[in-house]
Backbone as a printed PyTorch tensor [residue, N CA C, xyz], in Angstrom:
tensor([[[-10.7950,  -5.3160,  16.0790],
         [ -9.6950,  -4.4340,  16.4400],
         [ -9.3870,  -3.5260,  15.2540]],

        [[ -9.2440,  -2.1610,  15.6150],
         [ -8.9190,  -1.2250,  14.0980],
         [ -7.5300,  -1.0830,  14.6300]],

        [[ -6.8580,  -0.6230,  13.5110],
         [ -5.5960,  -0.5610,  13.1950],
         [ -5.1810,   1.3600,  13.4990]],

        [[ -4.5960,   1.5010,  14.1760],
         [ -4.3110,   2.9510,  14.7620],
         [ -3.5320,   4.1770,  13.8840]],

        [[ -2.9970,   3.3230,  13.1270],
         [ -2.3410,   3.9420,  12.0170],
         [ -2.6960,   3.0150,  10.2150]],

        [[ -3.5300,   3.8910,   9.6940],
         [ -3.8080,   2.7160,   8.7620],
         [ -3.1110,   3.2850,   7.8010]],

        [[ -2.6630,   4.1540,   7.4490],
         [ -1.5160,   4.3720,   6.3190],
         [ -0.0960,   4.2190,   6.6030]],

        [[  0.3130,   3.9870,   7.8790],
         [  1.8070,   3.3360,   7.9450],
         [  1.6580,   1.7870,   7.8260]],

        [[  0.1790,   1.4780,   8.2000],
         [ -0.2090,  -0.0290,   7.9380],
         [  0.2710,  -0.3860,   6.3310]],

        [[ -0.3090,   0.2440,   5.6430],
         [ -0.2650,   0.1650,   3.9280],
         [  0.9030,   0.8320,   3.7500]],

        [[  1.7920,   0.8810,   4.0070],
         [  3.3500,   1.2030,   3.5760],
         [  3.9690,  -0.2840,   3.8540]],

        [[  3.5580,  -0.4400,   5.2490],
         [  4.5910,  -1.5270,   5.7150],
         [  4.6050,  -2.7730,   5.0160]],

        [[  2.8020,  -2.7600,   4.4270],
         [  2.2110,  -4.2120,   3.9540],
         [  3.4020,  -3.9580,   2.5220]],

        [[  2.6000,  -3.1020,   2.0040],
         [  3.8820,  -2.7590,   0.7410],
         [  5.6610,  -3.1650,   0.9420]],

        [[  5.8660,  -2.4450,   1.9580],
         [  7.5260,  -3.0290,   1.8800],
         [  7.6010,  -4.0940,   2.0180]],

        [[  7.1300,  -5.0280,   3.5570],
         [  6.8230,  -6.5950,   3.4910],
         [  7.2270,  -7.0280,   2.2660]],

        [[  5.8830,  -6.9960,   1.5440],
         [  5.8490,  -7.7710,   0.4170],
         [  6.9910,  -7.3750,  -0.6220]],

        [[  7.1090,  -6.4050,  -0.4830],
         [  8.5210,  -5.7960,  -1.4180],
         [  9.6830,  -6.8280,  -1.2070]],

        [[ 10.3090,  -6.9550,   0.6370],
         [ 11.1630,  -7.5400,   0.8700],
         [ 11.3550,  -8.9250,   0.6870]],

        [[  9.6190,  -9.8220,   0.5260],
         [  9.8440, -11.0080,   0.2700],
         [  9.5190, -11.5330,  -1.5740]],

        [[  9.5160, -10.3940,  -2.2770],
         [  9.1390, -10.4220,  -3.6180],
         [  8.2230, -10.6800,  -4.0260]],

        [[  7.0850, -10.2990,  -3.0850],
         [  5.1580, -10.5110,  -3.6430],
         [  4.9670,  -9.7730,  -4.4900]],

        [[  4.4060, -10.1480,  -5.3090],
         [  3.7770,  -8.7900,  -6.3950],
         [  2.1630,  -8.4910,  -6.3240]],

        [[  1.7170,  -9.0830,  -5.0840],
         [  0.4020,  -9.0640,  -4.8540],
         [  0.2870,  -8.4710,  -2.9690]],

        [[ -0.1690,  -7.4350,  -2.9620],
         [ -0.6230,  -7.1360,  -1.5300],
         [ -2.2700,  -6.9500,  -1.2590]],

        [[ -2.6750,  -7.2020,  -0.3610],
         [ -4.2590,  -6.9120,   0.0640],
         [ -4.1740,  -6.1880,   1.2560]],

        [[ -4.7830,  -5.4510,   1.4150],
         [ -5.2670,  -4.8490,   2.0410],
         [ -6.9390,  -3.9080,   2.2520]],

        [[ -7.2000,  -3.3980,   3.5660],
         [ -8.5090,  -2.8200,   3.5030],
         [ -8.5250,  -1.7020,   2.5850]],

        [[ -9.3920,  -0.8130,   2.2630],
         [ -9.2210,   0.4060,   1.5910],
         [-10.1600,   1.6800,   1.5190]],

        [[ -9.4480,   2.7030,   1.4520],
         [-10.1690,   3.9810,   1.9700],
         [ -9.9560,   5.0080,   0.4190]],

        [[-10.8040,   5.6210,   1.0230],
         [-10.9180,   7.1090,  -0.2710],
         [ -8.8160,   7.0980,  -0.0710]],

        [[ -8.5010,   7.6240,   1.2800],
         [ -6.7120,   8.3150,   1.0520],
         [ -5.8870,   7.2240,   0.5340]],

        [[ -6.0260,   6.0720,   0.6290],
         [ -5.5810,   5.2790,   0.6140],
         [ -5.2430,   5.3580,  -1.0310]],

        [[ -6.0810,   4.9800,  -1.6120],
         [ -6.1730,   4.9730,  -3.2490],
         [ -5.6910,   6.1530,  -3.8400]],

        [[ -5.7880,   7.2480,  -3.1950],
         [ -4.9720,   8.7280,  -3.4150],
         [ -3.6330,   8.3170,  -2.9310]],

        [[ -3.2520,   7.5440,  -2.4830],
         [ -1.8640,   7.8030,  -1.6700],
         [ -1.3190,   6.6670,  -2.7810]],

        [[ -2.0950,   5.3880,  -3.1260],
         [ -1.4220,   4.9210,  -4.4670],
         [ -1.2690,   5.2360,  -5.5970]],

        [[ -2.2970,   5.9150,  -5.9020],
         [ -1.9000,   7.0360,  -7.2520],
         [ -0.7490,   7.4680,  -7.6890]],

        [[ -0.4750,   8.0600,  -5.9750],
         [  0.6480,   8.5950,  -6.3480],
         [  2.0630,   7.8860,  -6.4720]],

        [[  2.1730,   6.9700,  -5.4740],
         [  3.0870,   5.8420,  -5.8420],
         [  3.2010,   5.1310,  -6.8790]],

        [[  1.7130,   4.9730,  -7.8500],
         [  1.6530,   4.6230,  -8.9320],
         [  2.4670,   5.8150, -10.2600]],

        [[  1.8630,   6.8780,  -9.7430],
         [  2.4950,   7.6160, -11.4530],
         [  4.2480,   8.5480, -10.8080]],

        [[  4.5550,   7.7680,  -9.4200],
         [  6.0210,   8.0740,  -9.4900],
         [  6.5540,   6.9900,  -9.6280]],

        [[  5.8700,   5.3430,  -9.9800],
         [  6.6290,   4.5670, -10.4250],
         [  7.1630,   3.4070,  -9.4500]],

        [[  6.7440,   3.4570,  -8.2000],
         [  6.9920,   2.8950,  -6.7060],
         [  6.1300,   1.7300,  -6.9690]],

        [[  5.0580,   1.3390,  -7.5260],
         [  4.1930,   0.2940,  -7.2660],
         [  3.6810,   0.2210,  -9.0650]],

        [[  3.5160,  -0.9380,  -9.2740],
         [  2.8490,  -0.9320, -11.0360],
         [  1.7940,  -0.5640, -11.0160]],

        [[  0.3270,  -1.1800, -10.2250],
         [ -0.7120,  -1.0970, -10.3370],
         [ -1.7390,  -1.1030,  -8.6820]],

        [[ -3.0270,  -0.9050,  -8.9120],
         [ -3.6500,  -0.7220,  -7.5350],
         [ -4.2860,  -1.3010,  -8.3910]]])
C-alpha cells in the first residue's frame, strides 16, 4: 500500500513523535523529503536528519 500523501505523512510522523517526546523518527525517504528537512533543520524545527 503507498501512502497518498507522503509529505503530510512526514510532518505528522514528526509531530507524533514531537507530542510523545521521541527524539527518534523513521521513516521512508525521498530526494524532497531530505530537502524539506534541511530546511526544518537550518530553521531550527528538528536537530538532525
Amino acid at each position: 500500500m503507498s501512502i497518498s500523501d507522503p509529505i503530510a505523512d512526514m510532518l505528522t510522523r514528526i509531530r507524533n513523535a514531537q507530542a510523545v517526546q521521541k527524539t527518534l523518527v523513521t521513516m521512508p525517504s525521498s530526494k524532497l523529503k531530505v530537502a524539506i528537512a534541511k530546511v526544518l533543520k537550518d530553521e531550527g524545527y528538528i536537530d538532525s536528519f
